[in-house]
Structures are given as C-alpha cells and as structure tokens.
C-alpha positions in Angstrom: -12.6 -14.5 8.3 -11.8 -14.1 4.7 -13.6 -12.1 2.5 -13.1 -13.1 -1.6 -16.0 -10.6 -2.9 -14.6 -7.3 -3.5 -18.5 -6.1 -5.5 -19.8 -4.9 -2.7 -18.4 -1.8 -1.4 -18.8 -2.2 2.5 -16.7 -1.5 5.4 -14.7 -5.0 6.1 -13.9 -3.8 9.6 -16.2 -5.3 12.2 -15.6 -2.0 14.2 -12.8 0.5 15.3 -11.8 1.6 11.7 -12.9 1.8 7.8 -11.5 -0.3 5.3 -13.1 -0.2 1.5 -12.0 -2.6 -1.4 -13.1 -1.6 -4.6 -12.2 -4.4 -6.5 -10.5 -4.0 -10.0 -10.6 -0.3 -11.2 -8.3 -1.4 -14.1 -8.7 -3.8 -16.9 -6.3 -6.6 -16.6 -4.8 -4.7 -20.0 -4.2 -1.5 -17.8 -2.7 -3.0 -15.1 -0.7 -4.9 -17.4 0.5 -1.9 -18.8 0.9 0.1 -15.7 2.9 -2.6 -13.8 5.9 -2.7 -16.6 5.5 1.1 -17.0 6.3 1.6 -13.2 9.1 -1.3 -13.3 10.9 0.4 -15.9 10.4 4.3 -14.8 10.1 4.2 -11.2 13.4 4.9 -9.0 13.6 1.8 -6.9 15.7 1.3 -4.4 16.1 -1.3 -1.4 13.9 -0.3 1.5 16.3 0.3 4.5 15.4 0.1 8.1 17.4 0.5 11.8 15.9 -1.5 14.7 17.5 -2.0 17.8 20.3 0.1 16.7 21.0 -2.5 13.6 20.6 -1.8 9.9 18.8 -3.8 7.5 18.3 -3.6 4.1 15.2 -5.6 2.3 15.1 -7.7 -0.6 11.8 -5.2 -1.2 12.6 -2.1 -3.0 10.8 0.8 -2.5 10.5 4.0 -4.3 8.5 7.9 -2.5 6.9 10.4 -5.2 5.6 13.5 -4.2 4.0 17.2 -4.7 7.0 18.5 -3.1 10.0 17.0 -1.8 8.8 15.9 1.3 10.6 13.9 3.9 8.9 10.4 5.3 10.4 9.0 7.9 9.2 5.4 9.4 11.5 2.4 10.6 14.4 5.1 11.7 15.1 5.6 8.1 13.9 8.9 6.3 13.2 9.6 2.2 13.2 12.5 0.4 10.3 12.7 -2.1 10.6 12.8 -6.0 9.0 14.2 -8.4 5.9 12.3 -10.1 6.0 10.6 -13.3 3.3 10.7 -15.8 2.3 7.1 -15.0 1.6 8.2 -11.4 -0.5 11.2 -12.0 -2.8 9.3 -13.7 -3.3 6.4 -11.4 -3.5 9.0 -9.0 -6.3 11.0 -10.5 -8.3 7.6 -11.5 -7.7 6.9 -7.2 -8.8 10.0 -6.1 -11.7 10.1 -8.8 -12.8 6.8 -7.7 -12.1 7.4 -4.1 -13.8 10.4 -3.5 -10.4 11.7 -1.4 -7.2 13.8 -3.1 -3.3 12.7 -2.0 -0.4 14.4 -2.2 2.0 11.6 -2.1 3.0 7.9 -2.7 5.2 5.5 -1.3 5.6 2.1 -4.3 6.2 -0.9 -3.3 8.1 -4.3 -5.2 7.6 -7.3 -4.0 9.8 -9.4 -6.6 7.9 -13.0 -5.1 6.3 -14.3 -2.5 9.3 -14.8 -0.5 9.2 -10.5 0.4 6.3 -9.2 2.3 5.8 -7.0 4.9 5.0 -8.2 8.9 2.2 -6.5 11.1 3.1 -2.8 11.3 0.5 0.9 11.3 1.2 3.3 9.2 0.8 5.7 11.9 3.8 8.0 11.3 2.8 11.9 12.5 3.9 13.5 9.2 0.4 11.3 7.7 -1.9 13.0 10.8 -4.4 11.3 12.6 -7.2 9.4 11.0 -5.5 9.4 7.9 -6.6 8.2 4.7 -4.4 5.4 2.7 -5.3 4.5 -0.4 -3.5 0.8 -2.0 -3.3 0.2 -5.5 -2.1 -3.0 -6.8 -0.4 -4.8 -9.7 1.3 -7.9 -10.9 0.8 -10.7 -8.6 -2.2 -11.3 -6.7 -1.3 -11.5 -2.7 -3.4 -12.0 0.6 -3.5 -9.0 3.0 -4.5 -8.9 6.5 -5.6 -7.1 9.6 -5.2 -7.8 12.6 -6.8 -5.7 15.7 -5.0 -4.8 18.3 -6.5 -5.4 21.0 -9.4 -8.0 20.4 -6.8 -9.8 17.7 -9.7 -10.7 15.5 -8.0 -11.3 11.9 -9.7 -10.4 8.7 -8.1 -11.2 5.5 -8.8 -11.1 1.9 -6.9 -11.4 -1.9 -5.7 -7.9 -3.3 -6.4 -8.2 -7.2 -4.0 -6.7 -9.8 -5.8 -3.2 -11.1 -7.8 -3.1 -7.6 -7.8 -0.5 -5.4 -8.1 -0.7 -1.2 -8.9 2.3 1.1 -8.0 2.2 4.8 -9.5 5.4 6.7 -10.6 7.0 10.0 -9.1 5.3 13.1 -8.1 2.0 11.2 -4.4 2.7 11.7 -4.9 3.6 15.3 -6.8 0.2 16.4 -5.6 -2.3 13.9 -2.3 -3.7 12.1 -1.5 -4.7 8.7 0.6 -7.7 6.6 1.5 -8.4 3.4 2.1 -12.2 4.3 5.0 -14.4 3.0 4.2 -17.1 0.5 5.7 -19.6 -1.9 2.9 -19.7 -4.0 3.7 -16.4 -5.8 6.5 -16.4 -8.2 5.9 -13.3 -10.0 6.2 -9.6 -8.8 3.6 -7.0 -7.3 4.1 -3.4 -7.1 2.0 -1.7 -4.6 1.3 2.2 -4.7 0.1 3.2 -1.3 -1.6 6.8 -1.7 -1.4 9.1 1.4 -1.4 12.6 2.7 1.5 14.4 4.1 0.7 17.5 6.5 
C-alpha cells in the first residue's frame, strides 16, 4: 500500500499504532536553507554499532543534541548529548508548534545517497518510555519509508518530502518496524532529524 498524499492529515496505520504525515511544513527555500545550515554546523560522526560481539561502523553519520547531556544508548553503542544549535531550536519549536507535542532531544541523521539507509528496527529503547512520541523531519533528498507490522507483516509505505514533517505515536513502536530503504535512484543527501523524548 503506498500512500503519495501527505494533505490529509489521517492516521496511515490500519491499526496497532499512530503515524501522522504532515507534508511540507517548510518551503523548499527553508529546507534548502536548513539542510546546508545543519551540514556545515552539526557534529557528525559515523554511526557505530556492536552486534554479535562485532563492531561496525556506517557509512551514515549521525549526530545527538539535547536539553542536557543525556546518554542514548541503542545498537550496544551509547552517545552523550550536545548542546543545541540555533538551527535546531527552531526546527524544533516549528515541530512542536505544528505537532501539538514538546521534545527534549534529537538524534540527525545523513544519509550521503541512496546507497545508506537504515533496515527494519523500533525505536523502542527504555530511556524513550513507552508509547513514545517520534517526530521526523526531513531534508535534502526525497526517500521512501516503510512500516512493516510485526505480526500481520502488512507493509505501508510512502515518500518523505524535503521540509515535511512525520509523527509516529502511541504503541506504533511496540507493534510495527521501520526502514529507510536502499536505493540507486538517490544521488544526493538527506538529513533526518528524529525528535524524541528522553525520561
């Protein structure tokens, strides 16, 4: 099922979870001009991961901004929270403004092409609570995202536009997973800011 409309703000989950796209809540000026903002101020760094006792590091660089210095932990792999840029405290007052919800976090993610992406995961760490509220900005590239349930498998997808905003809530990280899907139509970079709550 693929769903190409993002006017009408609806619940794109068939059941077990909440998932909102917004469309574009920046012109294709701002987004413009928040994408090579954030590739020139944000700390990136290689995202790093241990599975089965081996360590990996991606070609996708990540970067974790915070009210305090919190630490994240996911994959085995833990980050200390920095301090927020200008850049980010506005995107994240237009989020929460538009969303309705308040965040006291962000994890960023660059995807340099379509060759990085991210493979079905939840992001269902404790530190987030349960029933937690994500909210995914994007800009740069445009790139499909998915869901997948977990136990029906049912598979809804859709196109995340540069400037648009995606909210994920209530028990959608519970009873569904998530991908950012390879692709070798993409040439060009996305960064991703994914909006959460630490408790």
């Amino acid at each position: 099922m693929d769903l190409f409309s993002g006017n009408d703000i609806a619940n794109l989950l068939p059941e077990d979870g909440t998932v909102i796209y917004y469309g574009k809540i920046l012109s294709w000026q701002e987004a413009r001009n928040y994408f090579e903002k954030l590739m020139e101020t944000i700390e990136w760094r290689n995202d790093e991961a241990v599975i089965f006792g081996k360590h990996f590091i991606t070609k996708r660089k990540v970067a974790w901004y915070g009210n305090s210095d919190y630490s994240y932990t996911y994959s085995n792999t833990t980050k200390q929270a920095l301090p927020w840029t200008k850049e980010l405290l506005e995107l994240k007052k237009l989020v929460e403004e538009t969303s309705g919800r308040s965040y006291n976090s962000c994890l960023l993610n660059l995807y340099h092409t379509g060759d990085e992406g991210m493979a079905w995961h939840s992001d269902d760490e404790k530190a987030l609570g349960k029933n937690t509220s994500i909210a995914s900005l994007s800009l740069g590239a445009e790139r499909k995202f998915a869901f997948k349930h977990k136990v029906t498998k049912q598979v809804v997808s859709l196109v995340l536009e540069s400037g648009s905003l995606l909210m994920m809530e209530d028990e959608t990280q519970s009873n569904w997973l998530h991908r950012l899907p390879k692709t070798t139509k993409v040439t060009t970079p996305r960064v991703n800011l994914t909006f959460r709550t630490m408790i």
